[in-house]
N, C-alpha and C positions, 0 to 999 in steps of 0.2 A: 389379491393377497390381503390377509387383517394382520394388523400391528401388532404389538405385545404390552399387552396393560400394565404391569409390573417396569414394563422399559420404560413407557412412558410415563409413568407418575415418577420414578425414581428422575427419567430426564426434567417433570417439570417443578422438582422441589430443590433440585441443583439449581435450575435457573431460577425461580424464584427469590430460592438464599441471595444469591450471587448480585440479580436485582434491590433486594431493600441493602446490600451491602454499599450498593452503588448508592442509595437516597444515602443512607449513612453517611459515607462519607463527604457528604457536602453540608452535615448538620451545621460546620461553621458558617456563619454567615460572612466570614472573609473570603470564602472561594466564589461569591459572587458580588464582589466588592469593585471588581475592575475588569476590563480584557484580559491586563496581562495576568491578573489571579485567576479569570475563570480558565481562559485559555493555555495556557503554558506555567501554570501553578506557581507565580512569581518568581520562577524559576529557581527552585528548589529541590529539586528533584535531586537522589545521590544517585552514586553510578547502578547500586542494587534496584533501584526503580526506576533507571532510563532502560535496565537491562530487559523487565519486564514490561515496561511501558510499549518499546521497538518491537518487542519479539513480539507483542498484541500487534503490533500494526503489519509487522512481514508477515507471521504464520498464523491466515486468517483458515477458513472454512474453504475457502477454494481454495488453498494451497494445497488441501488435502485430500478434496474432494475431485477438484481439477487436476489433478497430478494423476490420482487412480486412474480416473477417468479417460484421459489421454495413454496411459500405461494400458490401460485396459484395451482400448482401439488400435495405438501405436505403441507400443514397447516402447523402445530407448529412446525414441527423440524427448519424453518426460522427461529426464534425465538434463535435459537442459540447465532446469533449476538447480543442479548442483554446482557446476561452474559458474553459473551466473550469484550465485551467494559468497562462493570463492571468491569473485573477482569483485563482489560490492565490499565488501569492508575493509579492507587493502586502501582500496581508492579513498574510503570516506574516512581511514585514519588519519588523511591528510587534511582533507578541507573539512569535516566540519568543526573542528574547532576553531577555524576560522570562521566557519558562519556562526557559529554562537558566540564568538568575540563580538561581534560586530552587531549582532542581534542586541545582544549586552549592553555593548554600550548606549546604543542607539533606540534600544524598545521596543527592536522588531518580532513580529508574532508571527509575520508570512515571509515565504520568498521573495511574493511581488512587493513589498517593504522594501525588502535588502535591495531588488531591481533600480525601484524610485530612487531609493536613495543615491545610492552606486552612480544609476548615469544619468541622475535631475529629470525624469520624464515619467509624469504621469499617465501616458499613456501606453507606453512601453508596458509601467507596472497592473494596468488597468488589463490589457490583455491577456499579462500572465494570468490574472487571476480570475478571468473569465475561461479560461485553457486550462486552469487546474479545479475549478467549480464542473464544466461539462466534462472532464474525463473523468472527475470524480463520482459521480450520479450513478453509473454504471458502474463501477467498483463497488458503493452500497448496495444498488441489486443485488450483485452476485453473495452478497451477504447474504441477503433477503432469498435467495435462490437455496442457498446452501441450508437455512433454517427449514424453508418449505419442503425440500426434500428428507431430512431426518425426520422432519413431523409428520410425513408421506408414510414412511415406511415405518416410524413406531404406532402411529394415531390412526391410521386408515381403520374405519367401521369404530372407531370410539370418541371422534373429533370432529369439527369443522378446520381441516385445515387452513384453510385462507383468513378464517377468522382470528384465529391463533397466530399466525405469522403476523397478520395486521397490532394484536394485543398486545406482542413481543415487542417489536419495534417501537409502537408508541410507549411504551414503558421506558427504553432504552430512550428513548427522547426525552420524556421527563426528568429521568434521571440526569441525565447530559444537562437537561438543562439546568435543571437543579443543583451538581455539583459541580458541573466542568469537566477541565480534564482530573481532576484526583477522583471522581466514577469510574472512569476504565483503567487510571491508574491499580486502583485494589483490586478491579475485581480482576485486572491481569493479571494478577499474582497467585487469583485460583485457576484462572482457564490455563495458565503457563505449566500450575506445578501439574493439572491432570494431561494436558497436553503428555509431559513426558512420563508420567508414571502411564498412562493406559495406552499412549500411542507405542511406545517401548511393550509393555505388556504384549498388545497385540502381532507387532513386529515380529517377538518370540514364538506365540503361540498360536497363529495363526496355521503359518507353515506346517505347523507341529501338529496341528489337528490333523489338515487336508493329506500331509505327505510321509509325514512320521520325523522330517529334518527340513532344516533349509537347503543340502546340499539334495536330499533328495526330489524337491521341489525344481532346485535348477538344472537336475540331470533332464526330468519328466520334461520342461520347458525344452531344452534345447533339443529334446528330440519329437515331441508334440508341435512343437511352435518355435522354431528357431527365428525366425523374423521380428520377433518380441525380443531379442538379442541383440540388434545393431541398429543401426543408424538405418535408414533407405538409403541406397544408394540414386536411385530417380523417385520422380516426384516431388508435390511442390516442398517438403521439406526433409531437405538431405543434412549433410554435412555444415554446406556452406550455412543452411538455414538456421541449424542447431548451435552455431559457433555466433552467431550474429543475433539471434535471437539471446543469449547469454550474456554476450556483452553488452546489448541495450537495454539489457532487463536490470542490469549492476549498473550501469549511468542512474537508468530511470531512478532507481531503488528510494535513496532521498531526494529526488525531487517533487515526490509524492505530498502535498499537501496536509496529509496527516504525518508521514516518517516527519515534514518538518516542524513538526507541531511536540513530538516527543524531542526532535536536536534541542527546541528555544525551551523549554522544559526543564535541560539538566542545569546541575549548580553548578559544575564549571566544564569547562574543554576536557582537564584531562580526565573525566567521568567518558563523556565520548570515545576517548582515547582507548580507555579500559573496554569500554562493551567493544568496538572495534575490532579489541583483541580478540575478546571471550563468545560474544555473540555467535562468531560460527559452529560452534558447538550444538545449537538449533540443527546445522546441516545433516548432523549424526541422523534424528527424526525425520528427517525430510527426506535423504534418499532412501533410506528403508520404508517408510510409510509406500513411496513410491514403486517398489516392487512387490506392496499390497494387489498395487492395480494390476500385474500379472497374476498374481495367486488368483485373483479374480477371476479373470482370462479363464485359467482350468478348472474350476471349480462351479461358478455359476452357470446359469441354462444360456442356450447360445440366444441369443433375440433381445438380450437386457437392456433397456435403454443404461451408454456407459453413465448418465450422471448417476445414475444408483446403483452400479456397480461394487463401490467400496459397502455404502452401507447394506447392498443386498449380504454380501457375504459377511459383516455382522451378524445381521438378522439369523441366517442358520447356519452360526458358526458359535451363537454362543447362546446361556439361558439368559432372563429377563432381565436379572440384576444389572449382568456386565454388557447388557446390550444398555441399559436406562446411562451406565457410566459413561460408555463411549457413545452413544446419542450424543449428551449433554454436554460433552471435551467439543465435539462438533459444532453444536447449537452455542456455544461460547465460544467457539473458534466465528461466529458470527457474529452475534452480538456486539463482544466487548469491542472489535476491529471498526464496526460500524459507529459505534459515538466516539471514536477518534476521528474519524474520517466524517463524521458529520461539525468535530470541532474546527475543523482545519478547514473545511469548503465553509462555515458560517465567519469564523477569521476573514478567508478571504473577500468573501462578498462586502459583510461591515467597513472591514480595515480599506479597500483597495478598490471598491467601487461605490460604496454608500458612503465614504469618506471624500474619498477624493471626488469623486464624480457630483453626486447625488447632492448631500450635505457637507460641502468644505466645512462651515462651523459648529457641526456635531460637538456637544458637551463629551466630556467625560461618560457621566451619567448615560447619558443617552446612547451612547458608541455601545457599552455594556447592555444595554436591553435590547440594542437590535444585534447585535452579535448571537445572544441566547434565547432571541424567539428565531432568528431562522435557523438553528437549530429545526426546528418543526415544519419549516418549510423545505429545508433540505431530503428531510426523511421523507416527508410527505411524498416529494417531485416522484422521489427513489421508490418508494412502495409504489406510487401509483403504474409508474413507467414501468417495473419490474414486471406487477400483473398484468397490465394491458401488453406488453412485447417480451412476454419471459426467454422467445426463442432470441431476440437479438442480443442477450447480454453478454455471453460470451465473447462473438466477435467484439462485440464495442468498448469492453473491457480492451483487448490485444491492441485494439486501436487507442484508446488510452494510455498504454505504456508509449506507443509511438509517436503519439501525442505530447505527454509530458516530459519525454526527455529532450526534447526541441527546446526546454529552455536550461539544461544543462552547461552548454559554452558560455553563454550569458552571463550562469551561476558564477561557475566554478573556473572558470578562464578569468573572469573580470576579478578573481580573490588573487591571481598570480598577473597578471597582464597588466600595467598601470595603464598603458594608452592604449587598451584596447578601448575602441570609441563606441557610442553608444547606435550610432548607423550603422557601422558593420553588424554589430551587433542584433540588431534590430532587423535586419535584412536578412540576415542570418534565420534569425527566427521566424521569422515570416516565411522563408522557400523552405525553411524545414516541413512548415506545417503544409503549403498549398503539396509538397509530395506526395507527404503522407495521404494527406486526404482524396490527391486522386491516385495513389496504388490501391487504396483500398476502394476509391469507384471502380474504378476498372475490376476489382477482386484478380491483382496481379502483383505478383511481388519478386518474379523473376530471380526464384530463388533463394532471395536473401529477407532476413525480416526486414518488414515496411519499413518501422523506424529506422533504422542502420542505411538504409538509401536517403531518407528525408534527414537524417543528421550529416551521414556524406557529403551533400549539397548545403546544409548550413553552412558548415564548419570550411566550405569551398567560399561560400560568399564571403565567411567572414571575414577568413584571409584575403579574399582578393579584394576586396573592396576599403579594410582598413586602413592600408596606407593612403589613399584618399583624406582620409579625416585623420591623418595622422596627428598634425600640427594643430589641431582643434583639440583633440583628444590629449596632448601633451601638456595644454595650458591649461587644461580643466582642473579644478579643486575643490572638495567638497567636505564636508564631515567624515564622511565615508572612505574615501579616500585617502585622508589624513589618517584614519583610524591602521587603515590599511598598509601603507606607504608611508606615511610620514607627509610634511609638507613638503617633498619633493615640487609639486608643480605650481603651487604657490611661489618657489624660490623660482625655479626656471622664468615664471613668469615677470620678478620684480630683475633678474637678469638683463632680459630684453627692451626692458623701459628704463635701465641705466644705460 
């Protein structure tokens, strides 16, 4: 198959724009003046640009392309990602503005910050952030995955794809490095508005080409393909899978070292507060997008590998123009998702292991230059690992979700839990992760998503083991905890020694 020249010049003047919009905005020389200005924009962000900052980091190029995809092969278990968005913002209008209180006061850019801080242990924080660094890597692939396949199918017989995917990337590197986060700040604001003007567009008139209605398309399904209908009843993902895959997908949601790179970002809590409310309204695109990947199903030749299933049926669904449009919503559903997610794994690495570990007395100065050169070595690991292992990015990605939400209790228990103790804690997190990692040796999950067994067993240690260190954990007091609490354990403490 050859591509469409008209799609792809129109896809590569979109992204171009969108790129020098990205050098643009870091013309000030104050957005690389510190961490907390490159990284989290000195935190100034109003609630209108945490709304588009987030929705850059939730609805990337595999949310779109992975969803078809999966719709395409399995019908409704796709569908997962709709409760699982339902049930993330709910949750997060509770804590994060308590993590950004505390970020706030205290200067924190990472999770594994808020970790150190919270329970005094550099190591504790040093692990998260080696656990949100390797689950991240793969999440940038699949960026990198999502780019190369729109360039597959607009560019084939007019490109070097591989070269072009490599051009892409390192462009989105300089820029990152160059502005920070106010680079995927802006240019979210253009992937976001086309997101919903073409992803909606096609939504309508999709259907509308292949069947004449929507309602006609679902009659043709349920009688062509009923099984693209429901849930499986056997197999490795049924019900139980679908309901548990959902709920650790809404745990994970912020603990993603990019999502919390856009929370330490806003000007205040109740900005958080706000997108919380509003944000699910993305949902609207998302489960519609996702019964793309059945249109798919009836429509395209049976043999299609599914990752190019959504954009096969672009390609002869529409002319060049609005093929160049919805490429490009795609190809910026990659990009701008990937220099958040490479600011957040360069955070952590500088802040939480090249700090602590590496150089205890890192300048200022200094912290800021290694922050925004591994920037380039972040992308670097991510493009090379993508092309050398393109088949394993998917699973490692699902392993990633199961991954990072292993430090959710940690999180979000230790913002409500004053004596929850930093052992529990810690043990906690540790049998979350050795689960995960051997369900997914085995390639066994009995059922239920990996993570939802390896958080099971966390959150079993945590409880049993913290009364243990209860009395250790009562007397402890810190910044953080005062921030938190009050000096609750400071006073209990001068109690015991009158």
């Amino acid at each position: 198959m050859k591509g469409n020249l008209t799609a792809l010049i129109v896809t590569s003047i979109i992204v171009l724009i969108v790129v020098a919009i990205g050098f643009i905005a870091g013309r000030s020389k104050e957005s690389r003046s510190s961490v907390e200005e490159w990284s989290v924009g000195g935190r100034r962000l109003g609630a209108l640009f945490v709304w588009f900052l987030i929705g850059a980091d939730v609805y990337t190029a595999y949310t779109f392309l992975g969803l078809t995809s999966t719709a395409f092969t399995g019908g409704s278990i796709a569908f997962f990602a709709t409760p699982y968005v339902v049930l993330a913002y709910p949750l997060a209008y509770f804590f994060l503005p308590k993590i950004w209180k505390v970020g706030k006061t205290h200067n924190f850019t990472t999770l594994a910050d808020y970790v150190k801080g919270r329970f005094d242990s550099k190591l504790f924080s040093v692990l998260i952030a080696i656990n949100g660094v390797l689950m991240l890597i793969p999440y940038i692939d699949l960026q990198l995955s999502g780019i190369q396949e729109t360039l597959t199918i607009a560019g084939t017989g007019y490109i070097n794809i591989t070269f072009v995917v490599i051009v892409s990337f390192l462009l989105v590197a300089f820029y990152t490095f160059f502005a920070g986060i106010k680079a995927p700040t802006y240019t979210a604001i253009i992937k976001d508005i086309l997101v919903w003007i073409i992803m909606l567009y096609m939504v309508v008139s999709l259907p509308m080409i292949h069947f004449g209605s929507w309602g006609n398309m679902m009659h043709i399904t349920a009688h062509k393909a009923p099984q693209l209908l429901t849930v499986p009843s056997t197999g490795p993902k049924t019900m139980l899978w679908f309901s548990t895959a959902a709920l650790i997908s809404a745990m994970a949601l912020f603990m993603w070292p990019h999502t919390a790179t856009g929370v330490f970002s806003s000007r205040s809590g109740e900005s958080l507060r706000k997108n919380a409310i509003v944000l699910p309204f993305y949902n609207i695109v998302l489960m519609l997008v996702t019964f793309l990947g059945i249109t798919a199903f009836l429509v395209i030749p049976k043999g299609t590998d599914p990752r190019f299933a959504f954009l096969e049926l672009i390609h002869m669904s529409y002319g060049g123009t609005t093929q160049g449009l919805a490429y490009s919503t795609i190809a910026l559903a990659s990009l701008v998702p990937c220099s958040i997610m490479a600011i957040g794994a360069s955070s952590l690495f500088a802040n939480n292991i090249y700090r602590d570990v590496i150089n205890p007395k890192a300048s200022g100065p200094r912290m800021t230059k290694v922050t925004r050169y591994m920037v380039f070595v972040v992308i670097g690991l991510a493009l090379l690992f993508g092309l050398l292992f393109p088949s394993a990015l998917v699973s490692l990605q699902l392993m990633g979700v199961s991954g990072i939400v292993q430090i959710f209790p940690a999180v979000v228990f230790s913002l409500y839990w004053r004596n929850l103790s930093k052992e529990a804690a810690f043990a906690g997190f540790i049998g979350g992760m050795v689960v995960v990692g051997i369900l997914y040796a085995i390639h066994q999950n009995f059922g239920a998503y990996e993570g939802f067994s390896g958080l099971v067993v966390n959150i079993l240690l945590l409880v049993i083991l913290n009364p243990m260190f209860a009395k250790k954990a009562q007397g402890r007091n810190n910044p953080v905890m005062e921030t938190l609490f009050g000096n609750k354990g400071s006073k209990a403490s001068e109690r015991k020694v009158s």
